[in-house]
C-alpha positions as CSV (number, residue, x, y, z in Angstrom):
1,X,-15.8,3.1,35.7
2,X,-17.4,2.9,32.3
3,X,-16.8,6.3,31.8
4,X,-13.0,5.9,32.4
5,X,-12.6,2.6,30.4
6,X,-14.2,4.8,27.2
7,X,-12.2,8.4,27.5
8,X,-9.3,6.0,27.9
9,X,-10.1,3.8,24.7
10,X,-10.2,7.6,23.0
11,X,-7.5,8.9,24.2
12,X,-5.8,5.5,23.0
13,X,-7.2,6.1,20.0
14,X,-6.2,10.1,19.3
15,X,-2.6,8.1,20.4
16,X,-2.8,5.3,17.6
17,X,-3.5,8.2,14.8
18,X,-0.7,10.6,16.3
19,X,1.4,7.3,15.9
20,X,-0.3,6.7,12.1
21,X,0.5,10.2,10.6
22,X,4.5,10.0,12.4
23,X,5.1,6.8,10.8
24,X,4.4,8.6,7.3
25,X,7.5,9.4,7.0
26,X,11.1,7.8,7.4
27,X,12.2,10.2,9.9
28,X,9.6,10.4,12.0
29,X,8.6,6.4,11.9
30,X,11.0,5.6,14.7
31,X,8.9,7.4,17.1
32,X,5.5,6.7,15.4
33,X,6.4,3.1,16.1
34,X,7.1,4.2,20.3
35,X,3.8,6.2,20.3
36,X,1.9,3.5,18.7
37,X,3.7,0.9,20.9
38,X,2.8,3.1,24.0
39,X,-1.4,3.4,22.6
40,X,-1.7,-0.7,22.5
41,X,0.0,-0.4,26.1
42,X,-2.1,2.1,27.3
43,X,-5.4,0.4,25.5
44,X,-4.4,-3.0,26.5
45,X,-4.3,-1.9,30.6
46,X,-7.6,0.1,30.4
47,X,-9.0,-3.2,28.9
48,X,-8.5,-5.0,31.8
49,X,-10.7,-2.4,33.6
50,X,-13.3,-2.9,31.4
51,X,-16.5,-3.8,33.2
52,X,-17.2,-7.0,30.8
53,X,-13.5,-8.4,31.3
54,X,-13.5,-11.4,33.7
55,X,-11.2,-11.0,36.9
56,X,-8.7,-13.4,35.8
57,X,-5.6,-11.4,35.8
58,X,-3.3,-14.1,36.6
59,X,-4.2,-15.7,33.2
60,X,-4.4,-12.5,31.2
61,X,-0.9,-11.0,32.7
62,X,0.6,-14.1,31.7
63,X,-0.8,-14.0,28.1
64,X,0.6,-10.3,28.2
65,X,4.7,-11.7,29.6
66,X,3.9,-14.6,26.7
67,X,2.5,-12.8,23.9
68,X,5.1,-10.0,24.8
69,X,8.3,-12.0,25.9
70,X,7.8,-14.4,22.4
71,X,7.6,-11.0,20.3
72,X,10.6,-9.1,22.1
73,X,13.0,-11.7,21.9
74,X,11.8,-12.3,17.8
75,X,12.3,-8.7,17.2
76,X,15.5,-8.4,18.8
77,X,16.5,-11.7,16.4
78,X,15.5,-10.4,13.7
79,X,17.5,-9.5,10.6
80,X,16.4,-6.6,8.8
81,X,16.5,-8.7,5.3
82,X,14.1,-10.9,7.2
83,X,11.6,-8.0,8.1
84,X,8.8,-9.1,5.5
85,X,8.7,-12.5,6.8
86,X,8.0,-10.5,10.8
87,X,4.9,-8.4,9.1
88,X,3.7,-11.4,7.6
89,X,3.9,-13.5,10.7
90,X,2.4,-10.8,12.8
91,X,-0.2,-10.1,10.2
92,X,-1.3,-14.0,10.5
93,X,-1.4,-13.3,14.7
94,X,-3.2,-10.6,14.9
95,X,-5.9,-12.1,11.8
96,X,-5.6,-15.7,14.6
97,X,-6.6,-13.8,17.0
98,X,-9.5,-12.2,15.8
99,X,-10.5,-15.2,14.4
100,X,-10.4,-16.7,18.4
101,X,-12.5,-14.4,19.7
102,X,-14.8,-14.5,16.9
103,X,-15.0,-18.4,17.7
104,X,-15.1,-17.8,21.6
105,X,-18.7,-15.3,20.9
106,X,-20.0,-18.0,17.9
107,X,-19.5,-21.2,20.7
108,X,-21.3,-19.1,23.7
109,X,-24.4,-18.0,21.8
110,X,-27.6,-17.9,23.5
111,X,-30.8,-16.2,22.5
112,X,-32.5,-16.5,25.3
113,X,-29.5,-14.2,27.3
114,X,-30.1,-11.0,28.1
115,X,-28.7,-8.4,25.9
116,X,-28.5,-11.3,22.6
117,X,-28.7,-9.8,19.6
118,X,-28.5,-11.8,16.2
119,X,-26.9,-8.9,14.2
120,X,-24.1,-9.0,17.4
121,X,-23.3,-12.9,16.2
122,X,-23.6,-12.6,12.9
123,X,-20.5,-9.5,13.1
124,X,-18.4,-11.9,14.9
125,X,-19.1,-14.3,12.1
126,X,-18.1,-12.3,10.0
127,X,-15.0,-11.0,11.8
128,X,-13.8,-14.5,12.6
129,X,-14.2,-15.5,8.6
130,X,-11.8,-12.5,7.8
131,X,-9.6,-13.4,10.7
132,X,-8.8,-17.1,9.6
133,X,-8.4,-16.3,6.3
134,X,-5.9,-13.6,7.0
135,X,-4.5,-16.6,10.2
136,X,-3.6,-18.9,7.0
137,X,-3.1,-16.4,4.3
138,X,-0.5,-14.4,6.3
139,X,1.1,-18.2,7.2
140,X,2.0,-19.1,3.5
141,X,3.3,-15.9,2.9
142,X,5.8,-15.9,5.4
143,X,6.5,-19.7,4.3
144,X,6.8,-18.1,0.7
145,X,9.3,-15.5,2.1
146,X,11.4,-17.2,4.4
147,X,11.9,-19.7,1.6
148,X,9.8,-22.7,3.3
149,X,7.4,-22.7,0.7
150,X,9.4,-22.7,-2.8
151,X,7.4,-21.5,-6.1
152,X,3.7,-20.9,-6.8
153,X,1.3,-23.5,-6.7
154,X,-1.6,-23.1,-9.6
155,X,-3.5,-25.8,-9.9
156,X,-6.8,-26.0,-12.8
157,X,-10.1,-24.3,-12.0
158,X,-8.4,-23.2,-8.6
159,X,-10.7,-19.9,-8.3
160,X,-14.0,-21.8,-9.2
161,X,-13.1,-23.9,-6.4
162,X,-11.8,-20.8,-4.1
163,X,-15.2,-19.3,-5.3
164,X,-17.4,-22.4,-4.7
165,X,-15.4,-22.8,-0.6
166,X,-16.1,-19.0,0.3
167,X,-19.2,-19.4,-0.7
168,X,-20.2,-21.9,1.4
169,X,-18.6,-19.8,4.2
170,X,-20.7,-17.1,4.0
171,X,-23.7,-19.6,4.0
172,X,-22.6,-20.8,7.2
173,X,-22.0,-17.6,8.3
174,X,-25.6,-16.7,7.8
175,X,-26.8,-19.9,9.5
176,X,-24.9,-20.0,12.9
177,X,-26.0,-16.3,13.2
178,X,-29.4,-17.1,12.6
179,X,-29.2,-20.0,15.3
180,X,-30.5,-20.0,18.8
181,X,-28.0,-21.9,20.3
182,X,-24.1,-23.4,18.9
183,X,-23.9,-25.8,16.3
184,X,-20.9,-27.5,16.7
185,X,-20.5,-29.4,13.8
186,X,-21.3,-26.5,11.3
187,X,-19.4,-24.0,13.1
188,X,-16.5,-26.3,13.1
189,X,-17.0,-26.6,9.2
190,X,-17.4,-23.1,8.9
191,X,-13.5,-22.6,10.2
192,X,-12.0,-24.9,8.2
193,X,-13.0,-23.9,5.2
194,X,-12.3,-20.3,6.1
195,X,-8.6,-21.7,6.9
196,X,-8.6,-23.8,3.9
197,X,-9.4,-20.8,1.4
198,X,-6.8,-18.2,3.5
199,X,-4.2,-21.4,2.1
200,X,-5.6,-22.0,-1.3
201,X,-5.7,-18.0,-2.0
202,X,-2.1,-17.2,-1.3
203,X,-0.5,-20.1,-2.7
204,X,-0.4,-19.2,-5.9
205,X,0.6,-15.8,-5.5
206,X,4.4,-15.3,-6.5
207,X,6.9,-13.5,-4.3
208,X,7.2,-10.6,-6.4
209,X,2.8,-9.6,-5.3
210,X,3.7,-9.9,-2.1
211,X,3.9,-6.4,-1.6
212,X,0.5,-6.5,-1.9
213,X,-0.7,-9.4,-0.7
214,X,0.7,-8.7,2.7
215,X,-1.1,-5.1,2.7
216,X,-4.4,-6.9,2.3
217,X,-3.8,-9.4,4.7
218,X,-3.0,-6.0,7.0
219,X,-6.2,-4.8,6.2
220,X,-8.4,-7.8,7.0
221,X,-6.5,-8.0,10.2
222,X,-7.6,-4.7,10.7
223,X,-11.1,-5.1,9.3
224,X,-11.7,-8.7,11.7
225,X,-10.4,-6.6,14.9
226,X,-12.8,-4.2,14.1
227,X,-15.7,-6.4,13.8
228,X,-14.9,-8.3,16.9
229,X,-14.6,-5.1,18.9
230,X,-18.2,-4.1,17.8
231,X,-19.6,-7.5,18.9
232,X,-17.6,-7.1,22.2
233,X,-18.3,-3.7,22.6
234,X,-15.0,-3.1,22.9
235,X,-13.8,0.5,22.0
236,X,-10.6,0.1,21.6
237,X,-10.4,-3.1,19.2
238,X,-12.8,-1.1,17.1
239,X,-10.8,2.2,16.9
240,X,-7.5,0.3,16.4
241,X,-9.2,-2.0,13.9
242,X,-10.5,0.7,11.7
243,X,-7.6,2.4,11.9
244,X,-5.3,-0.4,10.6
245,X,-8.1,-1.4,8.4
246,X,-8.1,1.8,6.7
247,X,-4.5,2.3,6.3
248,X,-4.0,-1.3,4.7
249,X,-6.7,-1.2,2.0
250,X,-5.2,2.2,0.9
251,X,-1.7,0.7,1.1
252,X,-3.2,-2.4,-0.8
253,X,-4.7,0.0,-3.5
254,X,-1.1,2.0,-3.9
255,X,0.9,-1.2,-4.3
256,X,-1.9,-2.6,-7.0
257,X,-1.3,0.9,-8.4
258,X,2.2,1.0,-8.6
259,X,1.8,-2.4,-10.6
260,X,-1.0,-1.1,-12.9
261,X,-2.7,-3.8,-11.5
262,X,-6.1,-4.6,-10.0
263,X,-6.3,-6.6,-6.7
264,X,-8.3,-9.1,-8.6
265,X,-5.5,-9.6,-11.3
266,X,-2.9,-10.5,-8.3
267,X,-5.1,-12.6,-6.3
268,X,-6.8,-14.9,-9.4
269,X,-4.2,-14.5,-12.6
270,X,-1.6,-16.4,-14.0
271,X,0.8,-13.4,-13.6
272,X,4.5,-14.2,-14.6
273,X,3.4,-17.9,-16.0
274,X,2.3,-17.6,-19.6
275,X,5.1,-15.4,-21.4
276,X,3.4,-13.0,-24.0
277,X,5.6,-13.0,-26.9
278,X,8.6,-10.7,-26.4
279,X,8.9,-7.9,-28.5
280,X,11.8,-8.0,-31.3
281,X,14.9,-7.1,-29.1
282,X,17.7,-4.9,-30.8
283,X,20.8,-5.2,-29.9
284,X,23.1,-7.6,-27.1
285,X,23.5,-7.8,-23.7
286,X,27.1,-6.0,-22.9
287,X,28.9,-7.5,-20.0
288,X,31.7,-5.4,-17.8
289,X,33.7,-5.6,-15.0
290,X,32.9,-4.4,-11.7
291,X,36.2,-2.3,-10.9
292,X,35.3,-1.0,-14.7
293,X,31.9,-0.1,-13.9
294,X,33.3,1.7,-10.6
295,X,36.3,3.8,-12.0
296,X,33.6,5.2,-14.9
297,X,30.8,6.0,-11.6
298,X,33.6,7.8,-9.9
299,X,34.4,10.3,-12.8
300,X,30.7,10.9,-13.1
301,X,29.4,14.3,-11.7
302,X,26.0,12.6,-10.4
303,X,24.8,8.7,-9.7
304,X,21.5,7.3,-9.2
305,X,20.8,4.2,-7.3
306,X,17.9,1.7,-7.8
307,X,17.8,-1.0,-5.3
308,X,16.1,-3.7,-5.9
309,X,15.0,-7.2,-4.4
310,X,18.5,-8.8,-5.7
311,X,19.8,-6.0,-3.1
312,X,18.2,-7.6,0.0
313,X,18.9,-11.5,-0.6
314,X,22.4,-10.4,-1.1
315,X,22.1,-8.4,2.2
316,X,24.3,-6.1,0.6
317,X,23.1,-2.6,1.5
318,X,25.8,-1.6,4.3
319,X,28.3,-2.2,0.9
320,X,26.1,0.2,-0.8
321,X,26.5,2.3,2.0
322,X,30.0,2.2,1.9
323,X,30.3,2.9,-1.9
324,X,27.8,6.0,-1.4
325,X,30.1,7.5,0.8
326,X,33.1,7.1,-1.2
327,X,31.4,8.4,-4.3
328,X,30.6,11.5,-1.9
329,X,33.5,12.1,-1.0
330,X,34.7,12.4,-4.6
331,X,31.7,15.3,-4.8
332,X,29.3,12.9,-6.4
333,X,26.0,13.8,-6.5
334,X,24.3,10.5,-4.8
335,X,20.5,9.7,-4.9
336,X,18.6,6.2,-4.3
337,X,15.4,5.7,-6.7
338,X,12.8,3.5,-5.0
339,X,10.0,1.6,-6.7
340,X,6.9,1.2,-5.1
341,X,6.8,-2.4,-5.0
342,X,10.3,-3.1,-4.8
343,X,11.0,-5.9,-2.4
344,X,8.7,-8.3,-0.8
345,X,7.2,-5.4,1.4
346,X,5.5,-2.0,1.3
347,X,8.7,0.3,2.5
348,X,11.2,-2.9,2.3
349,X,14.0,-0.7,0.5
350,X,13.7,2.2,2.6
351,X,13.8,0.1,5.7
352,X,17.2,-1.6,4.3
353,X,18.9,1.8,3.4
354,X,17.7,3.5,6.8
355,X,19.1,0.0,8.6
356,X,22.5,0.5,6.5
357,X,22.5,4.2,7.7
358,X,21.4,5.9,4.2
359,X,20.5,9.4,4.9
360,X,16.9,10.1,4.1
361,X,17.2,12.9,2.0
362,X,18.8,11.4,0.0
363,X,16.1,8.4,-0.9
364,X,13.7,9.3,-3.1
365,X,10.3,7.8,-4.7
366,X,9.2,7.2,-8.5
367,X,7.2,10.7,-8.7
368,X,10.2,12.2,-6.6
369,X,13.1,11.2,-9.0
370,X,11.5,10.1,-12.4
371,X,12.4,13.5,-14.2
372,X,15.8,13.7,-13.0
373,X,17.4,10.5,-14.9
374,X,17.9,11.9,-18.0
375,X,19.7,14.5,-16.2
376,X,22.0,11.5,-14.5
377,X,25.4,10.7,-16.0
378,X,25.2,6.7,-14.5
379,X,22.7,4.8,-12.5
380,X,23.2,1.6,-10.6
381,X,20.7,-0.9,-10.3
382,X,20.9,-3.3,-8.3
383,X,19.1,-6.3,-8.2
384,X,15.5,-4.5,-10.0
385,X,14.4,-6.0,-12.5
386,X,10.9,-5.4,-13.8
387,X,10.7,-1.9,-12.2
388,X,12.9,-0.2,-14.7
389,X,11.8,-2.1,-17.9
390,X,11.5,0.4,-20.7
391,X,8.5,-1.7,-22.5
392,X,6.4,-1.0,-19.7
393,X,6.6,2.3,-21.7
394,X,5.9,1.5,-25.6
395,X,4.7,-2.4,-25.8
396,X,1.1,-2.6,-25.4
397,X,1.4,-6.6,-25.7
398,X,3.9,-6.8,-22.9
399,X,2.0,-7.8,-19.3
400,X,3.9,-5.2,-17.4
401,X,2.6,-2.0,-20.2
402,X,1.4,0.8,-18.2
403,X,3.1,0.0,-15.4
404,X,4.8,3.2,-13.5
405,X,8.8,2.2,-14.2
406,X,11.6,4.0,-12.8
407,X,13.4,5.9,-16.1
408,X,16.7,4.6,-15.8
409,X,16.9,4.3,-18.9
410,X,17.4,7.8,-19.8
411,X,20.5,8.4,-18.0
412,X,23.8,8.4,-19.6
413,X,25.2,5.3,-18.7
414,X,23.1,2.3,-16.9
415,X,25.1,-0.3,-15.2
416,X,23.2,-3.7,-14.1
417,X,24.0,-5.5,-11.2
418,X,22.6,-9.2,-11.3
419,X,23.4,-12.2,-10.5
420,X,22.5,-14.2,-13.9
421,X,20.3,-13.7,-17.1
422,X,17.0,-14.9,-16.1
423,X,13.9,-12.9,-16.7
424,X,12.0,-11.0,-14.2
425,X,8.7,-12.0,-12.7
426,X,6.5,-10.9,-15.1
427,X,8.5,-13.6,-17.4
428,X,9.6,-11.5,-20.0
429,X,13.0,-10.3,-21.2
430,X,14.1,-6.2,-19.9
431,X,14.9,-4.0,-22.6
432,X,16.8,-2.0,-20.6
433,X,19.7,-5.0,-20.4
434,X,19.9,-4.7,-24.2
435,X,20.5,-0.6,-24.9
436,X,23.3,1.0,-26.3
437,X,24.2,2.8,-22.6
438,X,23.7,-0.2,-20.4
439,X,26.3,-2.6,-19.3
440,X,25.4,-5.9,-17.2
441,X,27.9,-6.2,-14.4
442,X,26.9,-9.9,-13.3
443,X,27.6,-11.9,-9.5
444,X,26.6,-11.4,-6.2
445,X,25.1,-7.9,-5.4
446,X,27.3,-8.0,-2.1
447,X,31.0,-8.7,-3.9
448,X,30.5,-6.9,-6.9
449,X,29.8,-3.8,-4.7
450,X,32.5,-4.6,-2.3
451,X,34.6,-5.2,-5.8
452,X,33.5,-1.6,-6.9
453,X,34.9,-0.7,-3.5
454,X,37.7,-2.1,-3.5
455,X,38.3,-0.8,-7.0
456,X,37.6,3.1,-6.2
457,X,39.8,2.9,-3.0
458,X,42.7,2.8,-5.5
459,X,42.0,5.6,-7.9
């Protein structure tokens, strides 16, 4: 049987990477999702198998129809603006989880059992450390997403304190390993401080990080499986761990990338709330009308759009899909420029232009579509901000310089679509508003589209 329950944990495992490399790619990540869905399945019987597992299927099938029922009937609900808030609440299960397990193996140690190993303990320690941290972490950013949780929270000396709680952790960590038998009380201690620093890291972390910061919490999901799997000797939760684990850090390093930002600079700086000093700004901000902006995009011979998070909170990309096809139809060369970190989730653009029904060939990314702007006669943006900011470019005093921006501004003509005058995240003012072939078309991202519609339709 244990030969079974392994060749079955690696065939789920061959599965879960099949899955991995189809979801790589928009077109394929429909059925990288079904093999992946089917590898868990597959994993998740053979478990039951397993000679360790206890015979209680009554209470594990009905944590399957629970667990399973609660996240089908979510999903169904789910609105694709709402996606990031999903990942983030999953994130947080699957960290809980781990963190559950690594509790269970900390509260039934015993050193004079056969088998015991100290080394065993102290990886569930360490898995259930990373677990609650992602638990809470993952919490308050789906409370920062779903609007439950308004603004950052920065409070004085917050990463001395951060510093001096995980500390501790790990102390405990070390000393509940080293025991011979639970301690209760320190074990105890040792969550809720792990639960306490998975709150006080995330809070201050604005909405436009989380990109990132939902990528890391993937990883440590991924990373506390893992560990737990090795102190269970559990094949499969070490695979799929490692796996996930892998495939978050690197997505955690793109998105920090993307930002020319470190980790470190997302999780512990002030980011976006001490303005440098804007650079002298030439020029004015040059308002038009929407059915203006539309009539001169449908005499143009090609159009680039740049979505942005204004695009989602409007929930206005089946109007953008609408005025794609229109423009096509007028033999309009379309294309959609995406940011990395656009949104409030790796892939949150792409996802909303696939949901709308956007061809993918015609989405492209930064290194795609960069050289073809100045080649563009308009570009829309809608609702971006701090991704196509020329002074990311020239102003090495500007918190955003070296950032990777999309070049909008070397097209022809620029048209902005926001809803006021504010600055971006990173707090200062966007060059781009202020040039000579931009034009600020202000309001709603979902009626000034359906205005540009509406304006088109009677040319």
């Amino acid at each position: 049987m244990s030969f079974i329950v392994e060749a079955g944990y690696f065939i789920a495992a061959i599965t879960f990477i099949f899955a991995l490399k189809r979801m790589s790619h928009p077109s394929t990540a429909r059925s990288g999702i079904n093999w992946a869905g089917m590898a868990m399945l597959f994993a998740t019987i053979i478990t039951i198998f397993h000679p360790a597992v206890s015979k209680h299927y009554l209470l594990m099938f009905l944590a399957i129809a629970l667990g399973g029922g609660w996240a089908l009937r979510s999903a169904k609900k789910v609105a694709m603006t709402d996606m990031p808030q999903m990942i983030a609440i999953y994130n947080g299960v699957g960290g809980g989880s781990a963190a559950l397990i690594g509790a269970i193996a900390l509260l039934q140690i015993d050193a004079t059992a056969t088998g015991y190993s100290s080394s065993i303990v102290w990886l569930a320690a360490v898995g259930a450390l990373i677990g609650a941290i992602s638990f809470t972490g993952s919490i308050i950013a789906w409370a920062k997403l779903d609007g439950r949780l308004k603004g950052t929270i920065r409070f004085k000396n917050r990463n001395a304190i951060n510093g001096f709680i995980i500390g501790f952790a790990l102390v405990f960590t070390l000393i509940i390993a080293g025991d011979a038998t639970p301690n209760y009380g320190l074990i105890a201690l040792f969550f809720i401080m792990t639960l306490v620093f998975g709150v006080l890291i995330t809070i201050p972390i604005g909405g436009a990080d989380m990109p990132v910061v939902i990528s890391l919490f993937n990883a440590l999901t991924g990373l506390a499986v893992a560990f737990e799997g090795i102190a269970l000797d559990n094949g499969g939760l070490i695979i799929a761990g490692t796996v996930v684990g892998a495939a978050g850090t690197l997505l955690t390093q793109l998105m920090a990338k993307a930002m020319n930002r470190s980790l470190a600079n997302v999780l512990f700086s002030n980011f976006g709330e001490q303005q440098s000093e804007n650079s002298e700004i030439e020029g004015s901000m040059k308002p038009m009308d929407s059915s203006d902006a539309a009539i001169s995009m449908s005499f143009a011979e090609s159009v680039i759009i740049v979505p942005g998070y204004g695009l989602a909170v409007a929930q206005a990309q089946h109007k953008v899909a609408e005025l794609t096809k229109l423009l096509q139809d007028r033999d309009i060369d379309v294309k959609f420029a995406i940011h990395p970190v656009a949104g409030r989730m790796p892939g949150h653009m792409n996802v909303l232009l696939a949901e709308a029904g956007i061809p993918y060939d015609l989405i492209f990314d930064l290194d795609e579509i960069n050289e073809e702007f100045e080649k563009t006669d308009a570009v829309l943006v809608i609702g971006a901000n701090d991704v196509v900011n020329p002074v990311a470019r020239t102003d090495k005093s500007s918190p955003i310089y070296g950032m990777p921006i999309l070049n909008a501004d070397q097209a022809k003509q620029v048209f902005v679509v926001k809803r006021g005058q504010g600055a971006g995240f990173s707090g200062i003012e966007n060059h781009l508003f202020y040039l000579d072939n931009t034009n600020m078309v202000y309001g709603d991202a979902q009626k000034v589209v359906s205005d540009m519609i509406a304006a088109i339709k009677t040319l």
